[in-house]
PDB file of the backbone (N, CA, C, O) and the ligand in Angstrom, with CONECT records:
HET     ZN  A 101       1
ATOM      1  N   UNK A   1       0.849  -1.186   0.000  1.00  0.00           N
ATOM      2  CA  UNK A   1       0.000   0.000   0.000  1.00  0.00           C
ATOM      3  C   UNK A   1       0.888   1.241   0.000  1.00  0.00           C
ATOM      4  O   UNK A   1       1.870   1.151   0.736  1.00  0.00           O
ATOM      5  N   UNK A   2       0.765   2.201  -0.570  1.00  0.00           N
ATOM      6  CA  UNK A   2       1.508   3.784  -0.581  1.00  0.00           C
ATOM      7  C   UNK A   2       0.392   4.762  -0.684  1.00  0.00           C
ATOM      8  O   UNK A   2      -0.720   4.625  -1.194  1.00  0.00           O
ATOM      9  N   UNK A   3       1.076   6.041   0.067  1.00  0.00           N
ATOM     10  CA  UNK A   3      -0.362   7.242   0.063  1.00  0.00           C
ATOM     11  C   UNK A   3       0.519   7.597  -1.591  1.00  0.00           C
ATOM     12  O   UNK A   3       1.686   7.501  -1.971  1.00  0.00           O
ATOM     13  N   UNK A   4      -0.870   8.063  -2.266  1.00  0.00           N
ATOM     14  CA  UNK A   4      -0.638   8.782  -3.541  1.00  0.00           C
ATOM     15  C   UNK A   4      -0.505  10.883  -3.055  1.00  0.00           C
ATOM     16  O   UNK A   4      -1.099  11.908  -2.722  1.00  0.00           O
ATOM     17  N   UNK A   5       0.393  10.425  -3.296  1.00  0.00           N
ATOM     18  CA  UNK A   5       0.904  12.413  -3.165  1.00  0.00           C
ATOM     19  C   UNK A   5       0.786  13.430  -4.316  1.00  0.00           C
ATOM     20  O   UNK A   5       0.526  14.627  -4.192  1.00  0.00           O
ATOM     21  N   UNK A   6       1.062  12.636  -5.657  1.00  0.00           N
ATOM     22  CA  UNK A   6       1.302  13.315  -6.465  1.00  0.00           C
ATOM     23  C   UNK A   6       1.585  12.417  -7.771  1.00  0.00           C
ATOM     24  O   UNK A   6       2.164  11.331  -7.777  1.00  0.00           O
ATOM     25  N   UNK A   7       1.146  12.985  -8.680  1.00  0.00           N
ATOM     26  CA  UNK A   7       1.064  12.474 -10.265  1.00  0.00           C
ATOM     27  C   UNK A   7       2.929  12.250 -10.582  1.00  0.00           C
ATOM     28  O   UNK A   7       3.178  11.526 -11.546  1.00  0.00           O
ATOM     29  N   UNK A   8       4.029  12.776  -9.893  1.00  0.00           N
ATOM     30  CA  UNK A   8       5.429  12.670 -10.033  1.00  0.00           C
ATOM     31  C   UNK A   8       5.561  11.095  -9.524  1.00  0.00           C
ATOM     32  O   UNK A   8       6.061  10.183 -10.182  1.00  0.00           O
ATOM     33  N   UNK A   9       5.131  11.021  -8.522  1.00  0.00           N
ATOM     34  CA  UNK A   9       5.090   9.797  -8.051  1.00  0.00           C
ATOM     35  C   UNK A   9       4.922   8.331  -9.085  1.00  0.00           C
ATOM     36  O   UNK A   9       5.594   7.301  -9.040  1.00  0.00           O
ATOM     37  N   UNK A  10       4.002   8.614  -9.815  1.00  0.00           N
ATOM     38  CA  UNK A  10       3.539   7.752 -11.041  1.00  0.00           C
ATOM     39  C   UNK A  10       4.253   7.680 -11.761  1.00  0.00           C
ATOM     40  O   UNK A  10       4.434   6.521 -12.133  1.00  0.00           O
ATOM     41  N   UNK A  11       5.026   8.628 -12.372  1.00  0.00           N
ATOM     42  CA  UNK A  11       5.500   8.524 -14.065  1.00  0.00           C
ATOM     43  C   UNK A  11       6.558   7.428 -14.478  1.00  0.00           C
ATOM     44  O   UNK A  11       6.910   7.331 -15.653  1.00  0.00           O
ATOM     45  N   UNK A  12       7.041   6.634 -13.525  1.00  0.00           N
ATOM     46  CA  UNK A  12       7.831   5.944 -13.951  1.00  0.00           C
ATOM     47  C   UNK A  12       6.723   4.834 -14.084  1.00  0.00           C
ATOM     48  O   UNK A  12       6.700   4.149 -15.106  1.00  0.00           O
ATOM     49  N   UNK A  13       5.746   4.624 -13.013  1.00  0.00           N
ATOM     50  CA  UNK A  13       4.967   3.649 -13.020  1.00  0.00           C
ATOM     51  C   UNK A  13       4.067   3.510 -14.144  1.00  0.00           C
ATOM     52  O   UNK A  13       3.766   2.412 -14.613  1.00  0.00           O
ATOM     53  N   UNK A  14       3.624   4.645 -14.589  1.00  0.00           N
ATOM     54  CA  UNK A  14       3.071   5.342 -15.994  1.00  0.00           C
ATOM     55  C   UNK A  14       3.323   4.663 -17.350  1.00  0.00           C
ATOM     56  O   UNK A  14       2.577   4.108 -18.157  1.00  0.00           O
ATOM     57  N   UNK A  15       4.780   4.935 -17.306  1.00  0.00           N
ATOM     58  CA  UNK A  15       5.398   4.553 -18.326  1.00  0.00           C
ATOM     59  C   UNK A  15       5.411   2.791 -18.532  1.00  0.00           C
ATOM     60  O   UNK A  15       5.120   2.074 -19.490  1.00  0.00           O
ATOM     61  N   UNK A  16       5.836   2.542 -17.309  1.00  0.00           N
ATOM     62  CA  UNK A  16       6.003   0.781 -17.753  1.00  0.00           C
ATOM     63  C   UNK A  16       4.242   0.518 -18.198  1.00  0.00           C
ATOM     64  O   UNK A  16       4.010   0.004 -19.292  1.00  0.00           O
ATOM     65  N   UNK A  17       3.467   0.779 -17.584  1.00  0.00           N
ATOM     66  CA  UNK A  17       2.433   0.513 -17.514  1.00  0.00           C
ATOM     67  C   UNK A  17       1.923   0.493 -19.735  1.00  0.00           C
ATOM     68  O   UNK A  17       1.460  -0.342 -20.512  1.00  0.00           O
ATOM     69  N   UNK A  18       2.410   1.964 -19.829  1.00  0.00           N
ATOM     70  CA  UNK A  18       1.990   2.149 -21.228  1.00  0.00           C
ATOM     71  C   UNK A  18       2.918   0.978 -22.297  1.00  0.00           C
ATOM     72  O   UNK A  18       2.411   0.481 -23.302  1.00  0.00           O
ATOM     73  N   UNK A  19       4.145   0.728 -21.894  1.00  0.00           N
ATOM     74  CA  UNK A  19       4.636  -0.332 -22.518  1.00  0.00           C
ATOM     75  C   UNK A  19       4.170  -1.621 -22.129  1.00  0.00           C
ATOM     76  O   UNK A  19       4.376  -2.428 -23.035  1.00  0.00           O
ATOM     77  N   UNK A  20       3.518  -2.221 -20.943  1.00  0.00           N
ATOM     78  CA  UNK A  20       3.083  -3.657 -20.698  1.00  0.00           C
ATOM     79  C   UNK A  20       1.751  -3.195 -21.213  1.00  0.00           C
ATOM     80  O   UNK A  20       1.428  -3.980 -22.105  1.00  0.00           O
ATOM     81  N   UNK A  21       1.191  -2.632 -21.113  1.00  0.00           N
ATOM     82  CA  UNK A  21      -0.661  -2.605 -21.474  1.00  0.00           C
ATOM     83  C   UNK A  21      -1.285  -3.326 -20.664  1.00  0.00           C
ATOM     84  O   UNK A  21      -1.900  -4.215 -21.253  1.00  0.00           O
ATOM     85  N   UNK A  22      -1.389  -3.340 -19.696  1.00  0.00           N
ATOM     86  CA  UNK A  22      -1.966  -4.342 -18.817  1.00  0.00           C
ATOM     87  C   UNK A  22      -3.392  -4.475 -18.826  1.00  0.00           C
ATOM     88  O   UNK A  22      -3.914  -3.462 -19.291  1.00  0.00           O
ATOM     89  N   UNK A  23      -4.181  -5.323 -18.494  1.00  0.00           N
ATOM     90  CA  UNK A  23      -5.879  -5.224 -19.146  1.00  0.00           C
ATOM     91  C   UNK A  23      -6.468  -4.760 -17.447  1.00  0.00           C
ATOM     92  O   UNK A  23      -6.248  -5.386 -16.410  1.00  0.00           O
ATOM     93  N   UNK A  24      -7.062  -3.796 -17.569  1.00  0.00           N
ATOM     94  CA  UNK A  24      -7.696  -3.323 -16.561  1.00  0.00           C
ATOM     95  C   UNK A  24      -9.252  -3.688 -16.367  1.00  0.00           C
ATOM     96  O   UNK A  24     -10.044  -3.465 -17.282  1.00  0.00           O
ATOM     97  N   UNK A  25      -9.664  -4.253 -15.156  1.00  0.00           N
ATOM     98  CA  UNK A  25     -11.207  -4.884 -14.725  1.00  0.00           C
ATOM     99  C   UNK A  25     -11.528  -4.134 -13.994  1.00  0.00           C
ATOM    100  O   UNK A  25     -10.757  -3.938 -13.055  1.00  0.00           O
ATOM    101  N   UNK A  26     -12.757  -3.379 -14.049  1.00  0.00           N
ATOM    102  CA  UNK A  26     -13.810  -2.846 -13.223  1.00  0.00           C
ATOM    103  C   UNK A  26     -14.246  -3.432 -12.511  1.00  0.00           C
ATOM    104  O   UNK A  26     -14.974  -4.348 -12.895  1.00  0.00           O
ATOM    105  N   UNK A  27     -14.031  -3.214 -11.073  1.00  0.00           N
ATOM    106  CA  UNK A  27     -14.655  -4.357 -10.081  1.00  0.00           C
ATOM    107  C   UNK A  27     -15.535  -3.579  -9.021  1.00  0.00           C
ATOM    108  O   UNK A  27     -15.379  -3.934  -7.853  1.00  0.00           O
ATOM    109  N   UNK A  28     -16.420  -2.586  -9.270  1.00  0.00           N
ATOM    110  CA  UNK A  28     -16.734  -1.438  -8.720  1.00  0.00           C
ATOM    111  C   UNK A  28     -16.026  -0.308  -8.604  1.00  0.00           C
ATOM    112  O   UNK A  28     -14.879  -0.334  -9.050  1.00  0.00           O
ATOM    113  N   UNK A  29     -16.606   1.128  -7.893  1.00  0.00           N
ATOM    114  CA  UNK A  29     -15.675   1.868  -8.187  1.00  0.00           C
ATOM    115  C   UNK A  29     -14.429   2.401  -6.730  1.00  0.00           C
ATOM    116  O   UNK A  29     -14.717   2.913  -5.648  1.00  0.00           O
ATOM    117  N   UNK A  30     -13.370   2.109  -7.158  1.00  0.00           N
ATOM    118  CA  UNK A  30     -12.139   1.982  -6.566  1.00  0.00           C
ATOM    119  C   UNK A  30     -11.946   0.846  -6.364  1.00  0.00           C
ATOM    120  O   UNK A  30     -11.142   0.617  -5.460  1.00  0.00           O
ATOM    121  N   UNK A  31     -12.357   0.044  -6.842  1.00  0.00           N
ATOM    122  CA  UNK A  31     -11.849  -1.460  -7.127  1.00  0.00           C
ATOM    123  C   UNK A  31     -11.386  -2.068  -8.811  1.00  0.00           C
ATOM    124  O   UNK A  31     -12.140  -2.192  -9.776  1.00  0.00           O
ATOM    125  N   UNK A  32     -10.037  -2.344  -8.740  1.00  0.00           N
ATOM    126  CA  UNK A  32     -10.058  -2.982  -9.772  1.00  0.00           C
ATOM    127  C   UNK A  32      -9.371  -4.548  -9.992  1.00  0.00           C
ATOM    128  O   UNK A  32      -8.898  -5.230  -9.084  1.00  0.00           O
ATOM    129  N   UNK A  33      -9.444  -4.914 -11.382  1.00  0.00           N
ATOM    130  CA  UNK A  33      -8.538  -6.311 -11.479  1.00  0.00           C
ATOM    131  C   UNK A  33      -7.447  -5.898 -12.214  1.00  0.00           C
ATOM    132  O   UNK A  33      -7.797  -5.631 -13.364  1.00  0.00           O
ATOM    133  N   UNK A  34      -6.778  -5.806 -12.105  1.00  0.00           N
ATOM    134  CA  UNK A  34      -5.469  -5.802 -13.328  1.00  0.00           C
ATOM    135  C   UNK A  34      -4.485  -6.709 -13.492  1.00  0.00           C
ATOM    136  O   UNK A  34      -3.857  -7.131 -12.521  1.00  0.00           O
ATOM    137  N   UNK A  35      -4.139  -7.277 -15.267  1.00  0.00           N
ATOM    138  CA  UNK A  35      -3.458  -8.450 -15.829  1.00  0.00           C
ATOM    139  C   UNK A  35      -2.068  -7.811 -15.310  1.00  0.00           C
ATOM    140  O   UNK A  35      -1.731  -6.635 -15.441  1.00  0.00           O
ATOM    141  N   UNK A  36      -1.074  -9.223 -14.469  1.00  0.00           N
ATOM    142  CA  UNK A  36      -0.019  -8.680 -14.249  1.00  0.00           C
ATOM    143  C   UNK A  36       1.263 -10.316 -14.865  1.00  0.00           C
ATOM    144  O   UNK A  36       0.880 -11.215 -15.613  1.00  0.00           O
ATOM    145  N   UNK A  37       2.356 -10.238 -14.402  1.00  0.00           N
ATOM    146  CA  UNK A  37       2.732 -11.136 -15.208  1.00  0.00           C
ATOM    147  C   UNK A  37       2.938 -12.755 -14.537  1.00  0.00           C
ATOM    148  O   UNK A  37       3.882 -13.508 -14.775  1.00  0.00           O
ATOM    149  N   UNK A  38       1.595 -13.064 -13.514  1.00  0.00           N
ATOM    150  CA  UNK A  38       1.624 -14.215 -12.336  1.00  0.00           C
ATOM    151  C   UNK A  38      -0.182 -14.050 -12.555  1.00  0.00           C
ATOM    152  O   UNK A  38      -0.765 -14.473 -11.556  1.00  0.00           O
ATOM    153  N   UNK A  39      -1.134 -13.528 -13.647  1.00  0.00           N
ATOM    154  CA  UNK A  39      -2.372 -13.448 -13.071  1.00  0.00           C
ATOM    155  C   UNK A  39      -2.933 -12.223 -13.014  1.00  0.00           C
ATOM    156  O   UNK A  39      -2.461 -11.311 -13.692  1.00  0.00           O
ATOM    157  N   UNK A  40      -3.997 -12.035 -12.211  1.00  0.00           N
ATOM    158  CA  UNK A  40      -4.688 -10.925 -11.946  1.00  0.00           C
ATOM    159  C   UNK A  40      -4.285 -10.117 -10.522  1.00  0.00           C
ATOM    160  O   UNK A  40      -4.185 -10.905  -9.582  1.00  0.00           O
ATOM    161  N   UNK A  41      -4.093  -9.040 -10.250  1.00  0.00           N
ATOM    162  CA  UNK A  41      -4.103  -8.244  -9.189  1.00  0.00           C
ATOM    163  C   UNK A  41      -5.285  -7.718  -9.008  1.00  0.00           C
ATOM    164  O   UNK A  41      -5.924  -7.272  -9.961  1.00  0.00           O
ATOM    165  N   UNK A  42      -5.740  -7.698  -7.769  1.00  0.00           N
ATOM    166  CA  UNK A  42      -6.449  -6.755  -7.029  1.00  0.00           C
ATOM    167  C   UNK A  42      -6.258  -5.336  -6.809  1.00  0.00           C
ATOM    168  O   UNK A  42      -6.393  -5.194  -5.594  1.00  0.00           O
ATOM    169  N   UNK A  43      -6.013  -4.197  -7.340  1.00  0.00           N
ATOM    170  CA  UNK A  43      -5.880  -2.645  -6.786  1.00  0.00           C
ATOM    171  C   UNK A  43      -7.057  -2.019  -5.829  1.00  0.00           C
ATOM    172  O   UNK A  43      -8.168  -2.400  -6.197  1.00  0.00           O
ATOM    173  N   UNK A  44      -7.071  -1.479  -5.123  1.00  0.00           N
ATOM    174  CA  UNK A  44      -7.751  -0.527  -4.397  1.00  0.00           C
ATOM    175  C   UNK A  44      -7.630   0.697  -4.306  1.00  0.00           C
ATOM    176  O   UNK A  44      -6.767   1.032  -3.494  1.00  0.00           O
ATOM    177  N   UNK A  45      -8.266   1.693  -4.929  1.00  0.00           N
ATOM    178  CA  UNK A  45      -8.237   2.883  -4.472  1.00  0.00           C
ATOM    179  C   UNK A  45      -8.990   3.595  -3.610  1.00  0.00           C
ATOM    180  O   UNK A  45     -10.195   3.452  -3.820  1.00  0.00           O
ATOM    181  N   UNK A  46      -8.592   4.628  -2.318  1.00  0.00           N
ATOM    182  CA  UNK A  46      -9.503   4.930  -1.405  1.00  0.00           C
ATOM    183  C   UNK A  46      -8.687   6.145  -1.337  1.00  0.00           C
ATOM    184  O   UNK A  46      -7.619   6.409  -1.890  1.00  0.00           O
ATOM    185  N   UNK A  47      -9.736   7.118  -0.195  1.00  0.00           N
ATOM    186  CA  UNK A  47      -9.504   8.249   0.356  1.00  0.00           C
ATOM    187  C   UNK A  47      -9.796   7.609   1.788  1.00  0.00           C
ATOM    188  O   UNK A  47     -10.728   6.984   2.293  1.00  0.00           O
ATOM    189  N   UNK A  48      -8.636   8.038   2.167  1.00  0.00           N
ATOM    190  CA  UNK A  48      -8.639   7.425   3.950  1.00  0.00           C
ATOM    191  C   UNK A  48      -9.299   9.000   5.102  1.00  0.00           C
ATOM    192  O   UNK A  48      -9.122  10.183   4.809  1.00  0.00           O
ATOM    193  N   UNK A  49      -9.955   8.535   6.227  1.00  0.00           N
ATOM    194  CA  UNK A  49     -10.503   9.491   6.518  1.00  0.00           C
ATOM    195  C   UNK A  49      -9.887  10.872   6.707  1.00  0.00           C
ATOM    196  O   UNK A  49     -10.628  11.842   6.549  1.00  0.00           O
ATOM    197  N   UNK A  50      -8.652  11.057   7.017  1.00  0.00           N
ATOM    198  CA  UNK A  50      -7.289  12.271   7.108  1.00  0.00           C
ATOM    199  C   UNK A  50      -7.056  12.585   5.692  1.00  0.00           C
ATOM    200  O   UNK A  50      -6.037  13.173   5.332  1.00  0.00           O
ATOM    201  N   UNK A  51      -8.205  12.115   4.679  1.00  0.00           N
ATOM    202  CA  UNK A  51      -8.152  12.753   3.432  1.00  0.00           C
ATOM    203  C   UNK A  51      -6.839  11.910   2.377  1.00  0.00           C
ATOM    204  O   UNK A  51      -6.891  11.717   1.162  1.00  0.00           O
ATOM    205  N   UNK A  52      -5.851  11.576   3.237  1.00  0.00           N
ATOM    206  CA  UNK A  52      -4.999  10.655   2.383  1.00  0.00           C
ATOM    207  C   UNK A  52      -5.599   9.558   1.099  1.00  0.00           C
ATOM    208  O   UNK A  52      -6.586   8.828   1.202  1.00  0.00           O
ATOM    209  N   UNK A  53      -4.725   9.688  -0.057  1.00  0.00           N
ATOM    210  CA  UNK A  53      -5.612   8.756  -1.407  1.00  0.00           C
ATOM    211  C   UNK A  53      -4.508   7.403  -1.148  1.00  0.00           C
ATOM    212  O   UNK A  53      -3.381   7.211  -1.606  1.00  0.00           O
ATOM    213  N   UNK A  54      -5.122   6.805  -0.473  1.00  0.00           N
ATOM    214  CA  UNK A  54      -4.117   5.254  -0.867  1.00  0.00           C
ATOM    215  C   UNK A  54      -4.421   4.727  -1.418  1.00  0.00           C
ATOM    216  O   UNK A  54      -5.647   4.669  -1.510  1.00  0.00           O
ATOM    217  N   UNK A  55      -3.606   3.889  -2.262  1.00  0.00           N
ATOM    218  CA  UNK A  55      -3.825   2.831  -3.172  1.00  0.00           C
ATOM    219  C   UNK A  55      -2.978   1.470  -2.881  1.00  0.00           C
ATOM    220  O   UNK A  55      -1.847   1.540  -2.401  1.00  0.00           O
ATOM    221  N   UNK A  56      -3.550   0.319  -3.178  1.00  0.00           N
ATOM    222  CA  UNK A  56      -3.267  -1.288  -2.110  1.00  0.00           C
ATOM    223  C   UNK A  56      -3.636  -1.985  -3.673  1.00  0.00           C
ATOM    224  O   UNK A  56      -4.625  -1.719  -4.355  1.00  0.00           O
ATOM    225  N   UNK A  57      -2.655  -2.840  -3.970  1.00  0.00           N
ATOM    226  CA  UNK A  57      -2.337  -3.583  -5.158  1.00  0.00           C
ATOM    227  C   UNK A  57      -1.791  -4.672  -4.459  1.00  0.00           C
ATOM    228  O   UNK A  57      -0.734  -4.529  -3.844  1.00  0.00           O
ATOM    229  N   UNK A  58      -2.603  -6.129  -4.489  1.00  0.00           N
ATOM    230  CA  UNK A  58      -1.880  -7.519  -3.838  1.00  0.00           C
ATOM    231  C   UNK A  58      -0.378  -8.178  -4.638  1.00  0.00           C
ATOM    232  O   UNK A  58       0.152  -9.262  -4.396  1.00  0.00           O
ATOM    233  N   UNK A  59       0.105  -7.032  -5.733  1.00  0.00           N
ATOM    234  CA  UNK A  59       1.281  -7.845  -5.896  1.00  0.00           C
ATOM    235  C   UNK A  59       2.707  -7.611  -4.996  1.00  0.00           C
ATOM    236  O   UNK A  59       2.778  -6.626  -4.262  1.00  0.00           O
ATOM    237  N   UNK A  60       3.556  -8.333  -5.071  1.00  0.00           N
ATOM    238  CA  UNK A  60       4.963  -8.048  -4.211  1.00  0.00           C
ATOM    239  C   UNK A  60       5.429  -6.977  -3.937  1.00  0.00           C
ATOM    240  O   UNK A  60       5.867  -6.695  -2.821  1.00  0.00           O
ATOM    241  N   UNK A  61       5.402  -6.075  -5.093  1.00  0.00           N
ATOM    242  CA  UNK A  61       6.198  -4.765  -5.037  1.00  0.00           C
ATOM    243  C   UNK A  61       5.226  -3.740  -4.245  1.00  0.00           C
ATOM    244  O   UNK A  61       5.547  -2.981  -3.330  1.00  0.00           O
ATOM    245  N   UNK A  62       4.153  -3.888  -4.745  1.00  0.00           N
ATOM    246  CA  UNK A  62       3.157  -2.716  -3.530  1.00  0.00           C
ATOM    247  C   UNK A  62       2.864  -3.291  -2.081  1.00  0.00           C
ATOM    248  O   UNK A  62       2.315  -2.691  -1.156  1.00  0.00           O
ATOM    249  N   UNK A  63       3.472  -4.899  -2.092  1.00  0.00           N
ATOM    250  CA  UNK A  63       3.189  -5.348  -0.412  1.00  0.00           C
ATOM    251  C   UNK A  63       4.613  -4.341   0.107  1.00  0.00           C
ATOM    252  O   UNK A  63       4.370  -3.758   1.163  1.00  0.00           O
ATOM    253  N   UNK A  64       6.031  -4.056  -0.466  1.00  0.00           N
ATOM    254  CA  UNK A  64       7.017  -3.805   0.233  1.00  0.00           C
ATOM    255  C   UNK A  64       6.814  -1.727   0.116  1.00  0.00           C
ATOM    256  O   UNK A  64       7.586  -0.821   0.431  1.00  0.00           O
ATOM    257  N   UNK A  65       5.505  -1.727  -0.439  1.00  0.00           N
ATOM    258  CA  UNK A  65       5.554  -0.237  -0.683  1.00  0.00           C
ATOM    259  C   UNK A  65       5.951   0.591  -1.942  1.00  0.00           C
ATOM    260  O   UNK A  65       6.116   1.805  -1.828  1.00  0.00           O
ATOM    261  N   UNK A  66       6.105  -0.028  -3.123  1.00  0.00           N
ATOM    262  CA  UNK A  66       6.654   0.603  -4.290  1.00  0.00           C
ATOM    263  C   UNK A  66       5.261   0.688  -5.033  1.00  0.00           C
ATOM    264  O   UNK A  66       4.257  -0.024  -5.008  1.00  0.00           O
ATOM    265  N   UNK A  67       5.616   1.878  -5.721  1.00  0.00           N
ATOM    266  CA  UNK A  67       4.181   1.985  -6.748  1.00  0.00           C
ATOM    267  C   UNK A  67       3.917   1.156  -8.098  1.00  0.00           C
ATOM    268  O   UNK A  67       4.306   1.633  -9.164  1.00  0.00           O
ATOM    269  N   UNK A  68       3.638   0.632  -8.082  1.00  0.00           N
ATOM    270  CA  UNK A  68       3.883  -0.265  -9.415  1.00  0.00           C
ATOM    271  C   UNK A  68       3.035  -0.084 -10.482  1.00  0.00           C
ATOM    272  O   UNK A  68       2.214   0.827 -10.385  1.00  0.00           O
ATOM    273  N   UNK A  69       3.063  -0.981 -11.816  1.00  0.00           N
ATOM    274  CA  UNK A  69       2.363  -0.760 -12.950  1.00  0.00           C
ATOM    275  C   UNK A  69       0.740  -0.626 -12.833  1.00  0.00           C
ATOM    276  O   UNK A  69      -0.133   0.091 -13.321  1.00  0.00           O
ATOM    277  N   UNK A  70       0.819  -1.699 -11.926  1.00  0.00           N
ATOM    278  CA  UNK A  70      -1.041  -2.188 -11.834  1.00  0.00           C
ATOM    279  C   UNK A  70      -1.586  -1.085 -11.359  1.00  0.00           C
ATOM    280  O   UNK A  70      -2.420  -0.643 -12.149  1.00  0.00           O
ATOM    281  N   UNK A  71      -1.459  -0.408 -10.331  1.00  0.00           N
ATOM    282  CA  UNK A  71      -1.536   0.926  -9.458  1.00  0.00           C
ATOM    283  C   UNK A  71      -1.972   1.752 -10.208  1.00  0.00           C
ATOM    284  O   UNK A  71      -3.134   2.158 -10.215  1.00  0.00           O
ATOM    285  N   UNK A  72      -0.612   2.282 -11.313  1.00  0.00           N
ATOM    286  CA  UNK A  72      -0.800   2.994 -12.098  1.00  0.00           C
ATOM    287  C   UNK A  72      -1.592   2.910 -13.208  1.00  0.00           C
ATOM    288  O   UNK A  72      -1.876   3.939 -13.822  1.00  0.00           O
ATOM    289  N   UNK A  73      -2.161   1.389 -13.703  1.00  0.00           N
ATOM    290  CA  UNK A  73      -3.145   1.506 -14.839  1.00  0.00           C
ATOM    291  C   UNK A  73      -4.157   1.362 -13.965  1.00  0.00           C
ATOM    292  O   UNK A  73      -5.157   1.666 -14.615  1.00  0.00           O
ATOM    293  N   UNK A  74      -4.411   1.141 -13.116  1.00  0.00           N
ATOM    294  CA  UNK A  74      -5.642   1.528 -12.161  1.00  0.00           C
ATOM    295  C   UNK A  74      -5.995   2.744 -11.990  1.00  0.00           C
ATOM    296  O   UNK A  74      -7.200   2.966 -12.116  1.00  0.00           O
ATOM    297  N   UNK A  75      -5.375   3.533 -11.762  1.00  0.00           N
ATOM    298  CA  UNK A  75      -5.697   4.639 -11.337  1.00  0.00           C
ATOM    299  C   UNK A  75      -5.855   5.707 -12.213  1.00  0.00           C
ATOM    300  O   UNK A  75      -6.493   6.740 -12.011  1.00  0.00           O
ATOM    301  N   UNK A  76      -5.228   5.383 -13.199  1.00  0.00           N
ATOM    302  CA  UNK A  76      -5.730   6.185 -14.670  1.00  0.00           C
ATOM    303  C   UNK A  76      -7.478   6.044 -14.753  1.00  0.00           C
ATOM    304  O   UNK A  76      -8.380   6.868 -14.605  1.00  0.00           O
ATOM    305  N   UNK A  77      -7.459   4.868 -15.003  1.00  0.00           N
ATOM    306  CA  UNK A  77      -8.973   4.473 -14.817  1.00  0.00           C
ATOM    307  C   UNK A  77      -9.627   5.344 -13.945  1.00  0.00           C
ATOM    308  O   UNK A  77     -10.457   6.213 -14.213  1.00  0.00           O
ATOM    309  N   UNK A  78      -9.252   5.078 -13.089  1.00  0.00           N
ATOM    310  CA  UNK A  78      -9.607   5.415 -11.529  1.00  0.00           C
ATOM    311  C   UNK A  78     -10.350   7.310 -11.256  1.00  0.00           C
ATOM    312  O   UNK A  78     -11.382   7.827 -10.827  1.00  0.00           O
ATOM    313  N   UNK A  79      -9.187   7.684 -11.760  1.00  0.00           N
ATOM    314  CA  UNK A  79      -9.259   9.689 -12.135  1.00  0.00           C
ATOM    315  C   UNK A  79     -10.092  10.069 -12.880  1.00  0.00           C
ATOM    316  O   UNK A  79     -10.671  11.130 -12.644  1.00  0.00           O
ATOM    317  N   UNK A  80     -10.480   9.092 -14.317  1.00  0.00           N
ATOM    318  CA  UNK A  80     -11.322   9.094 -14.817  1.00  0.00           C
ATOM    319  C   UNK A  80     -12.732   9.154 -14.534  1.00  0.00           C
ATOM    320  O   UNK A  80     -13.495  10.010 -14.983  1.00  0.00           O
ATOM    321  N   UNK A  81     -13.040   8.209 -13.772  1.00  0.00           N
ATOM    322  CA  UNK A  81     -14.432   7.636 -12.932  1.00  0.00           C
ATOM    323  C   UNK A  81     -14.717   8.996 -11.958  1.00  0.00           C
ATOM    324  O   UNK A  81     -15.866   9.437 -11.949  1.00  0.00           O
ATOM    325  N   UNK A  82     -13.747   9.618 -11.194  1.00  0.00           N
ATOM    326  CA  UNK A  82     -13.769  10.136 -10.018  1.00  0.00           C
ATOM    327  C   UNK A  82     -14.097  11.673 -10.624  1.00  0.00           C
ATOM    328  O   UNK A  82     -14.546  12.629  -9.991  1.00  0.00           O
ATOM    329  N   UNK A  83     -13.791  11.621 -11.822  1.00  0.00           N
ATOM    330  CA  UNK A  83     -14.441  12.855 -12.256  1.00  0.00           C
ATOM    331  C   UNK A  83     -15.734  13.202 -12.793  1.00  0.00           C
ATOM    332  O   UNK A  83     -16.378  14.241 -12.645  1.00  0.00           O
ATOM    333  N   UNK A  84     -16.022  12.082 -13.487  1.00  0.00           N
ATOM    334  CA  UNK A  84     -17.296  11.565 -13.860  1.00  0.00           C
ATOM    335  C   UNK A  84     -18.135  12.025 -12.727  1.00  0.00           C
ATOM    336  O   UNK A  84     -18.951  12.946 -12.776  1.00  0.00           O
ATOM    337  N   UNK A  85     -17.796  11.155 -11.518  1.00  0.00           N
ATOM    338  CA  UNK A  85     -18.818  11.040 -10.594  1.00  0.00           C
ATOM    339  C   UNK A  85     -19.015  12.910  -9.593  1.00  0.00           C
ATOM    340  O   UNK A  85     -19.875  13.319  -8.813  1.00  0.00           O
ATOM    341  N   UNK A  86     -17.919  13.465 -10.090  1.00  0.00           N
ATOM    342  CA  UNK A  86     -18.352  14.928  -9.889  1.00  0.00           C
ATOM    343  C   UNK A  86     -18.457  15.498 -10.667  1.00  0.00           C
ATOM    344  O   UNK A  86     -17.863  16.542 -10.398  1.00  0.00           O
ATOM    345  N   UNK A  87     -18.808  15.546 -11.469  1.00  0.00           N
ATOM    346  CA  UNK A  87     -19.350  16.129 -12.818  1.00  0.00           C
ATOM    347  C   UNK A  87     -20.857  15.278 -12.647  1.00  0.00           C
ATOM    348  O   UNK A  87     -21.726  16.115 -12.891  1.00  0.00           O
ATOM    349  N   UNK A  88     -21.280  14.411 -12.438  1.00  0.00           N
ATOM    350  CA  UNK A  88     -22.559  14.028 -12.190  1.00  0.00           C
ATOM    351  C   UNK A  88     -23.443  14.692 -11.076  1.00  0.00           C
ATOM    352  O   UNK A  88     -24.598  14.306 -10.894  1.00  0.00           O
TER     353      UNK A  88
HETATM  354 ZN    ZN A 101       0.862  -4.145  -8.286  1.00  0.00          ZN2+
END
């Protein structure tokens, strides 16, 4: 899990992400599935009550705290939806 601070934070994660293409699943909203290279991941995105945006991805690298690909094609998604739903 890592708090999301900032879109700087991403861009490396960004990038791999745009070169693997990973297939992103809607699993409600701030929930997703994403294709990783062992299967599917779980991502989570939330706003924790102190306003913090964390995001929780069940693969290795986000158990030790690194932001990883899945994260990041999640959450593209993710910004998307979240605007939607204020704009609605
Ligand atoms: Zn991950």
């Amino acid at each position: 899990m890592f708090i999301l601070k900032g879109i700087d934070q991403l861009t490396n994660a960004i990038a791999k992400a745009k070169k693997i293409r990973p297939r992103v699943e809607f699993g409600g909203f701030g929930r997703y599935r994403v294709s990783g290279s062992k299967g599917y991941y779980t991502v989570i995105c939330k706003k924790s009550d102190n306003g913090y945006k964390t995001v929780e991805c069940t693969c290795k690298g986000a158990e030790k705290g690194l932001v990883c690909y899945h994260a990041a094609a999640a959450l593209s998604l993710h910004v998307g939806l979240a605007r939607q739903q204020q704009a609605a």
